[in-house]
C-alpha positions in Angstrom: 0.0 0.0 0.0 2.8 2.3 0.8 3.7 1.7 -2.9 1.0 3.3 -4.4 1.5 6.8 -3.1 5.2 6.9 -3.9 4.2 5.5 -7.2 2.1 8.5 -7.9 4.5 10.8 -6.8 7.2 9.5 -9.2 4.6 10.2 -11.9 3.1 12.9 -11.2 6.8 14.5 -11.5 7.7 12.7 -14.6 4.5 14.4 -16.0 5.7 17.6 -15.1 9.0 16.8 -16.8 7.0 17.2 -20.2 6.1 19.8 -22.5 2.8 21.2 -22.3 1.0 20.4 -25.3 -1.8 23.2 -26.6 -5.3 22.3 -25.9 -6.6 20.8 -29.5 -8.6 23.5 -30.5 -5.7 25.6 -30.5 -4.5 27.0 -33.5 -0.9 26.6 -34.5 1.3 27.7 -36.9 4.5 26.9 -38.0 6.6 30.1 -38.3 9.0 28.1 -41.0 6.4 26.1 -42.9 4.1 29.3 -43.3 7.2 31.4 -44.5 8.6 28.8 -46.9 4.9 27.2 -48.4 2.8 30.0 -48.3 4.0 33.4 -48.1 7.2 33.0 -49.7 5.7 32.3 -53.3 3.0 34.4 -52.7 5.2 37.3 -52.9 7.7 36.1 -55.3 4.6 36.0 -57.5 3.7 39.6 -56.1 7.0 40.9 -57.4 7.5 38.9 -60.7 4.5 40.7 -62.0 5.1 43.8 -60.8 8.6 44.0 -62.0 7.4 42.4 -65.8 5.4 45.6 -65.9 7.5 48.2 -64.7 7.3 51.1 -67.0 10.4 53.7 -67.6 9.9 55.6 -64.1 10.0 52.6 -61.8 6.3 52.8 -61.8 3.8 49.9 -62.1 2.7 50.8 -65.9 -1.4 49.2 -66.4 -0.6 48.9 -70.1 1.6 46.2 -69.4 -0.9 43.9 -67.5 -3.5 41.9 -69.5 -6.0 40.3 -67.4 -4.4 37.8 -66.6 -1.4 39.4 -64.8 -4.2 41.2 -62.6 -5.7 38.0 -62.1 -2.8 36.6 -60.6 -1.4 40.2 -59.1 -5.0 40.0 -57.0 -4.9 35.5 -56.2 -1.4 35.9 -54.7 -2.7 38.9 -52.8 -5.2 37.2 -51.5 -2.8 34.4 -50.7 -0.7 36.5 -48.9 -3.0 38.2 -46.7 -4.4 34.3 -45.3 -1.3 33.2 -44.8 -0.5 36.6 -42.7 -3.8 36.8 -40.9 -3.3 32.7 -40.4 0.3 33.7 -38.0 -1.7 36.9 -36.5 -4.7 34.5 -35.5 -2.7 31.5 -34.1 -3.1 30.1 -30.7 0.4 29.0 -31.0 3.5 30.3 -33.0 6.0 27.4 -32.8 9.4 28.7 -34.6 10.7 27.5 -37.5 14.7 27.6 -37.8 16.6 29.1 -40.6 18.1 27.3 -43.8 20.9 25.8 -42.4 23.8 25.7 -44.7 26.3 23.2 -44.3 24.4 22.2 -41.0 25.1 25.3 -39.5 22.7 28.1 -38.5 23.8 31.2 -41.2 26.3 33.7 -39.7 24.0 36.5 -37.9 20.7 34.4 -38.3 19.4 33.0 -34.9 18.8 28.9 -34.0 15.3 27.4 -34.0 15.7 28.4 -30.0 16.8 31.8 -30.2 13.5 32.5 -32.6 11.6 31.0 -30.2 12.7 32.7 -27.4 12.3 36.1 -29.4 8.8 35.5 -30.2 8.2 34.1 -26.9 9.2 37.2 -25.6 7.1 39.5 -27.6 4.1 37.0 -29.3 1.6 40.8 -29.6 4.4 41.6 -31.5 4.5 39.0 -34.2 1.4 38.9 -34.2 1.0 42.7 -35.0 4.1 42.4 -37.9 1.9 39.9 -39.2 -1.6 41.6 -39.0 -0.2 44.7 -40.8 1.1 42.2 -44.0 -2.2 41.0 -43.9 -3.6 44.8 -44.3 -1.0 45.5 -46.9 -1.5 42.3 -48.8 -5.3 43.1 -48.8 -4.8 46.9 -49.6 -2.9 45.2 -52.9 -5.8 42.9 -53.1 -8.1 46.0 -53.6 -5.5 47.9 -55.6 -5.4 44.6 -58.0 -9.3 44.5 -58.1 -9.6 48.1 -59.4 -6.8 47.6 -61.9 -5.1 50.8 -60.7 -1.5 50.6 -61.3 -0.1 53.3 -59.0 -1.8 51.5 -56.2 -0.7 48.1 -56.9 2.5 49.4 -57.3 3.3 51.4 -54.5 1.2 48.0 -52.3 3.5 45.6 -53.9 6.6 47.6 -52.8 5.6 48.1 -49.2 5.2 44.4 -48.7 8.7 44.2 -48.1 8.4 46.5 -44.9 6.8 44.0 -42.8 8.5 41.4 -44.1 12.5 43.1 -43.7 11.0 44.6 -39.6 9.5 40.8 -38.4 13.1 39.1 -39.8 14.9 41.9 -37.8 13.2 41.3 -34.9 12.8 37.2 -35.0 15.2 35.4 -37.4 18.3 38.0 -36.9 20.7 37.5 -33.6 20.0 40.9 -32.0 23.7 41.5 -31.2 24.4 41.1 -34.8 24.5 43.4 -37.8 21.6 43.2 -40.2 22.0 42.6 -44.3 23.6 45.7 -45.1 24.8 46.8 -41.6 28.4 46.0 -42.2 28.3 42.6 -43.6 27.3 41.3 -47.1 23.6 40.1 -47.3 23.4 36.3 -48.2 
């Protein structure tokens, strides 16, 4: 009989020992497997249109898109903006490391750990760099829908704010200079 309560104790710390799981309604998201399957082409095919129709100025130039590049321009939008609003809704943000090259972590970027740690630290704020991609994916979503060039343009081109400020702050080593801080982008 005396077993039985020892017994318990032993357990009960061994189950302390684990990692919480979420409940399993939460929602989760991969930070690595968003970035790489959904957002990632999503914006490449964001900025191969918009560069195939860049007129002399740098502008977006509407002559060059037939309805099919608008099409597309508006799909990946829409794309984009799920996948963002998908990482700004989740229960759960579990990081996803960097491309490791050679097996090793890329000078400057941080481990699977590290990006954890930093998001741990400050989930409203991952949460808010991905809420305002979502807005600035659907603001190129409208943009798109009304065929207006100088819109979709100047949209297209501020995707890359969120993007460039959520890197700093999660995937970079904080003590370390940032692609074109001192040290040649990869």
């Amino acid at each position: 009989m005396r077993q039985a309560p020892a017994l318990l104790a032993v357990l009960g710390a061994l189950a302390s020992c684990q990692t919480a799981q979420p409940p399993a309604h939460a929602s989760l998201v991969d930070t690595r497997e968003a970035m790489v399957a959904r957002v990632n082409p999503a914006v490449a095919v964001i900025w191969d249109i918009t560069n195939e129709a860049l007129g002399e100025g740098g502008e977006l130039d509407p002559a060059l898109m037939d309805d099919a590049a608008w099409t597309r321009l508006r799909e990946a939008a829409q794309k984009l903006e799920a996948a963002s609003r998908t990482m700004a809704d989740a229960d759960v943000i579990r990081a996803g490391g960097p491309n490791l090259v050679d097996g090793k972590v890329p000078e400057g970027a941080a481990s699977r750990a590290e990006i954890q740690a930093m998001i741990d630290a400050d989930p409203a704020g991952f949460r808010a760099e991905a809420r305002d991609l979502a807005e600035r994916a659907r603001l190129l979503v409208d943009a798109a829908r009304g065929r207006d060039g100088a819109a979709a343009g100047h949209r297209a081109a501020e995707i890359n704010e969120p993007c460039q400020s959520c890197h700093t702050r999660y995937w970079y080593k904080q003590d370390s200079p940032q692609p074109g801080e001192g040290r040649p982008s990869a």
